[in-house]
Every structure is written in C-alpha cells, then in structure tokens.
N, C-alpha and C positions, 0 to 999 in steps of 0.2 A: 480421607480428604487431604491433600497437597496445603502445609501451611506455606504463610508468606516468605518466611526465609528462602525456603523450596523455589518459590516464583523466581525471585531477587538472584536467587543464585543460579538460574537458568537463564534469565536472561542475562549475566552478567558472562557466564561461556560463552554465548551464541555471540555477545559484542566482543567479544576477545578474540574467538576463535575467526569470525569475518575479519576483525581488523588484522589478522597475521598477512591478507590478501591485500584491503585496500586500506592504504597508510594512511594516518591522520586524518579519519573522519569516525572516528566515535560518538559523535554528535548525531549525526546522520543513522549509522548504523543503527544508534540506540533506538533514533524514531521507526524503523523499518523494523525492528524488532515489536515494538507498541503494536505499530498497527497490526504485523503475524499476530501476538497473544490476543490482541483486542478483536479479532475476525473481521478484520478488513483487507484492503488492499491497496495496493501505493502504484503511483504514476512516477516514473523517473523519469526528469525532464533538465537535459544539460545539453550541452554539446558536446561532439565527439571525440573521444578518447580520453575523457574524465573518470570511467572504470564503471558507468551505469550496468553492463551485462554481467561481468566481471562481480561486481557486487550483489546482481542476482543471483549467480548461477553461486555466489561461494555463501550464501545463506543457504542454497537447497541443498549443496555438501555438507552445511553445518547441521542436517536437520537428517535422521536416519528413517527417510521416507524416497517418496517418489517423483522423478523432475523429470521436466517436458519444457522442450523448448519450441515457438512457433516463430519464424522468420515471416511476418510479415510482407506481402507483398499486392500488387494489382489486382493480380491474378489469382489472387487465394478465395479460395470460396467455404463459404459458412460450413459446409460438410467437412473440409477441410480441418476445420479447427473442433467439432464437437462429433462428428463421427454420421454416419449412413447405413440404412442398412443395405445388404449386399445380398445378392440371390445366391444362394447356395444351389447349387444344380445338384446333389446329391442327397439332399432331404428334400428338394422341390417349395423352400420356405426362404425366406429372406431373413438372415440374419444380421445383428445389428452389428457392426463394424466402429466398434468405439475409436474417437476421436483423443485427442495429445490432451483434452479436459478432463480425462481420467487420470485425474496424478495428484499430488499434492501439494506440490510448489509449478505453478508453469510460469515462466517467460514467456511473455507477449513483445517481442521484440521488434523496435520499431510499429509499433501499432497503428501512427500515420499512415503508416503507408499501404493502407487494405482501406479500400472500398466501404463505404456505410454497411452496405449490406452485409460486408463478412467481417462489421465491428460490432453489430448489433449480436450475431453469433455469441457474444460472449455477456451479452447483460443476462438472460436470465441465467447463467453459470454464476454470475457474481453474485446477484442479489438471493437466489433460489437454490444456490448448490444443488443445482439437476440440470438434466439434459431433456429436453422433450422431442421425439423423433418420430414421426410419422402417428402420433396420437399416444405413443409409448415413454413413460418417465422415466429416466434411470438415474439415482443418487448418484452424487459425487462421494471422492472419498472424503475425510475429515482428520487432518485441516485439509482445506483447499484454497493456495494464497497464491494470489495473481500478481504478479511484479512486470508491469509494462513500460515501454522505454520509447523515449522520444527523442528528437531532437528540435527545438523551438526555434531556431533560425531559418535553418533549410529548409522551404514552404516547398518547392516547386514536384511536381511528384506527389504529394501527399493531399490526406482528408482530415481535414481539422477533425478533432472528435468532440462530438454534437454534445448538449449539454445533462443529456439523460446519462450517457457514456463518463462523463465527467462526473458524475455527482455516486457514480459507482465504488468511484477510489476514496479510499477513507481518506486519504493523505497525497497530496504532492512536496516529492521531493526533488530537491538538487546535489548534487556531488559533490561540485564546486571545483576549482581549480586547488592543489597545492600550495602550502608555503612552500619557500625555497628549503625551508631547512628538511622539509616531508619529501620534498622531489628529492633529495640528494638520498635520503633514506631510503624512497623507493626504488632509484637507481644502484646502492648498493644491494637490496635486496633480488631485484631480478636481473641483475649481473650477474649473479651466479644461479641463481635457478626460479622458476615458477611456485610459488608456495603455493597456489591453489591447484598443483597436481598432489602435492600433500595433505591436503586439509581431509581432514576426516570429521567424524558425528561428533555433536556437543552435546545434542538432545538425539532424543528419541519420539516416536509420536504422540505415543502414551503420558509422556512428559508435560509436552505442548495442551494436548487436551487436558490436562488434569491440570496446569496452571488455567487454564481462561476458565475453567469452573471455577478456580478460586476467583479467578478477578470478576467473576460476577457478584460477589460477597462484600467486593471491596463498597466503604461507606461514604455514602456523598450525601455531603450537609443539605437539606433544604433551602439555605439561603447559596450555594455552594451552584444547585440548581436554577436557582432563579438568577444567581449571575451567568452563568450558561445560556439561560436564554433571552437573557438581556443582551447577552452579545448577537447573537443569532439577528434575532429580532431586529439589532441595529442596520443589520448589515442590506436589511430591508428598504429602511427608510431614507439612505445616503443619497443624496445626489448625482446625477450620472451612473444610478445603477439601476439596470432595465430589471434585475432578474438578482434577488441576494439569496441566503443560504435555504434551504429547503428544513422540512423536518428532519430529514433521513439525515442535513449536515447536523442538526442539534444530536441526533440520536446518536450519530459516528464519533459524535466531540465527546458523547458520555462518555462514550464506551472507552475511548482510545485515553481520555482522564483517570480511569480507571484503571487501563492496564500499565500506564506509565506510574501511579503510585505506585501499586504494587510493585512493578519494578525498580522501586526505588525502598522497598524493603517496607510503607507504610500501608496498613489497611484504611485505609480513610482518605480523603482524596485535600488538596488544599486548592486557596485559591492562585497561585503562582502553576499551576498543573495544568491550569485550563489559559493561561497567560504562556504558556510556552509551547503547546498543543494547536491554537487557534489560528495562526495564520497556515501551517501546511495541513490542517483540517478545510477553513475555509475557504480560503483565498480562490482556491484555481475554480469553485463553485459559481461566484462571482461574474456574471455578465452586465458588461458597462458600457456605457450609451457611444462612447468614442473607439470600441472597436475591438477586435480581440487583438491578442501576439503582446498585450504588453501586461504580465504577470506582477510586474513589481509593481504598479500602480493598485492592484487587487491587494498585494498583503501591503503597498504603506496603508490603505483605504482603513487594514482590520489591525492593524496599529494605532492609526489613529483612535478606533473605536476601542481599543483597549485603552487608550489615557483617557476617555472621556466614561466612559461606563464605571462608576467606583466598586471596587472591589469589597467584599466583606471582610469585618473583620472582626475578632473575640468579639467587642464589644455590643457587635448585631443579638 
C-alpha cells in the first residue's frame, strides 16, 4: 500500500510538470489534480485562449496512460463519442467499434456545443465507468477522467448543459486571466518554443490507482462530516434557489476533501479543506430562481454559507 508521502509527492510532479505548460496557475492545476485522485471530473469554464485545452491535453501528457480528444460539435452523435457496433461482413456478426470513451483522460472539448442527445452520451461514462451498447456492457479503463471545456459568454450556437450533466462534474473550474508579470513569462517562454511538445510522464497509472486507494483511508472527523453537510444542506434552504446541492454534491465534496489533504502530505482531513473545496464543488450545481449564465452569484451564494455555517473546532 502507497503511503501518504507517495500521494503528496505525486501530486506535487503532476502540479509541476502541468505548470512547465500553463504559467502561474498552480492553484488551479492543484484543484484539477484533486479532482483526478479523488475520481471525478472537472468542467473548464473561461473564455477563449485562457489555455483551458492546453491545460487538459498537458495533464494527459503528464500522466503515462491513454488521451482522446472529442471536438464537440452539432452534428456529433452519441455513437460518435462511446462507440457502435459495426457489421463485419466476414464473420457475418456485428462487432462493437469502440468509441474515443475508451482512454483514460478524454477532452470533451467544447461540450456546449453537441446536441442534448449526444451530451447525454456521456453520463453513464461518467457516473458508471461503462459503455452500454445494444444491450452489451463494456468497462472503462481505470482511471478514466473527463476534462470538458466551455466557453460561458458565447451562448449563440450552443446547448446549455442540463442539470443531471452538471452535477456529473466533481468540480468547476476557471483558468483565469494572467498577471502581467505571468504574461511576460509566458511570452518569454513560448517565444522560443512550445513546452508542451516536451512535456513527458510524471505519473504512471499504477501510480494514480494506488494513490486514490490511499486517499480512501484518509480520516475525516465526524463533526468534520456533519459540517459537510451542513453546508450542503444550506445550499438547500437559500433563497432564490430553485434546486441546491444534491447527495451525489455531498458525496464529490467528501471525496475530493479527502484527496486534497492527502495531497497536502496529511491523513486526516481539516475543516479549512472543506472551506477551500466548496465553492468549485458546489457552485455550478446550483440552480437559481433569476436564471442561469451568472456563476459568480452561485459561489458568492456558497461564500456566504461558509461565514455563516461555524466551523468545528478542537474544542467540539
């Protein structure tokens, strides 16, 4: 069994080796790392040319597995993305024609912009790690971590994605814009060349799996728990909120609590883990009575409920 140092210092290459690609967002990177060990999956949502694909595509080089990337489009259909089977004229049977969901890291790029029906293609992938094809199951491989990409301005063209699709992703993240003194660094760095033609493996898969076995071990307080779903719960009761966090968000908040201590080198989890965790856990879960397209009113909402929910402390 993989101890914690093992964990701590796998996730601390995978944040290293992504940020050689994308400059001054270690903060980000680290959560996009959480949600991989914690077995979930992240919604990248910015505007364009903030390095959202760029920062998928240089985790699946950071990781010595298998990447697939899906371009999103109108015209894409659910077979498209999980696979069909196909008649073979030669054994006179239909064989199954696996889909870009066989891999281990896939980009879902641009994910707005496919049709309900070939967004749906992808919940039981996320939730069930399988494929079901014509009455036939086929496992995914393990890991299998979805990084989908958005852009939240540009509506015209696109399909919002429905709230079952949303509550799929452990995490919403943003990229963010540069400081200036990170832009001048990234322009001296790809002034001269592309680092993410360089980037090579940090982990391996074996790696990966045998850290999220650990961070199942990791220990969370009972009162530790009960403030977890005290925040949950709250997000229920707010005002102007038609629809707050689900179980499945309580259950993503444990888990991803848990792989951010350990990646932080502790087996035990604190309550400052679940205060750092909570808004790109719950937020984008969040459906509110004035409308969707405005995200920042969802995480000040679970801001709020963090100063008012009190936190435990020794003394509990």
């Amino acid at each position: 069994m993989m101890d914690i140092k093992q964990v701590e210092e796998i996730g601390k290459n995978l944040v290293h080796n992504i940020g050689r690609v994308i400059v001054g967002k270690e903060h980000t990177i680290g959560l996009l790392v959480t949600a991989l060990l914690a077995d979930g999956h992240v919604l990248l949502e910015d505007m364009p040319g903030t390095g959202k694909t760029k920062m998928a595509k240089s985790l699946a080089a950071s990781l010595d597995g298998r990447f697939s990337r899906i371009q999103f489009t109108p015209d894409l259909l659910p077979g498209d993305v999980t696979g069909m089977h196909v008649f073979n004229r030669k054994t006179g049977e239909f064989d199954m024609r696996k889909g870009p969901v066989f891999t281990n890291v896939l980009l879902a790029d641009e994910i707005n912009r496919a049709t309900p029906r070939t967004q749906s293609g992808l919940l039981e992938c996320m939730e069930e790690r399988q494929v079901t094809a014509d009455g036939e199951r086929f496992k995914l491989a393990e890991p299998f971590f979805v990084i989908a990409t958005q852009n939240p301005v540009e509506t015209a063209g696109t399909f919002p994605l429905p709230e079952a699709q949303l509550d799929r992703f452990m995490m919403r993240l943003s990229v963010g814009l540069p400081s200036k003194e990170e832009e001048i660094r990234m322009l001296n760095i790809y002034g001269k060349e592309d680092p993410y033609q360089s980037l090579s493996p940090a982990a391996g898969l074996e790696e990966i799996n045998g850290a999220k076995e650990k961070i199942h071990e990791i220990f969370v307080h009972p009162e530790i728990e009960k403030y977890l779903v005290e925040i949950v719960t709250a997000t229920r009761k707010r005002d102007k909120v038609v629809m707050g966090a689900s179980p499945r968000a309580a259950l993503a908040l444990l888990r991803a609590v848990k792989a951010y201590a350990a990646l932080k080198g502790r087996e035990y989890c604190i309550p400052d883990d679940v205060k750092e965790l909570a808004v790109p856990v719950l937020a984008h879960r969040l459906k509110l009575s004035y409308g969707l397209g405005r995200g920042n009113e969802a995480e000040n909402m679970i801001r709020e409920i963090l100063g008012s929910v009190p936190a435990p402390t020794e003394n509990l």
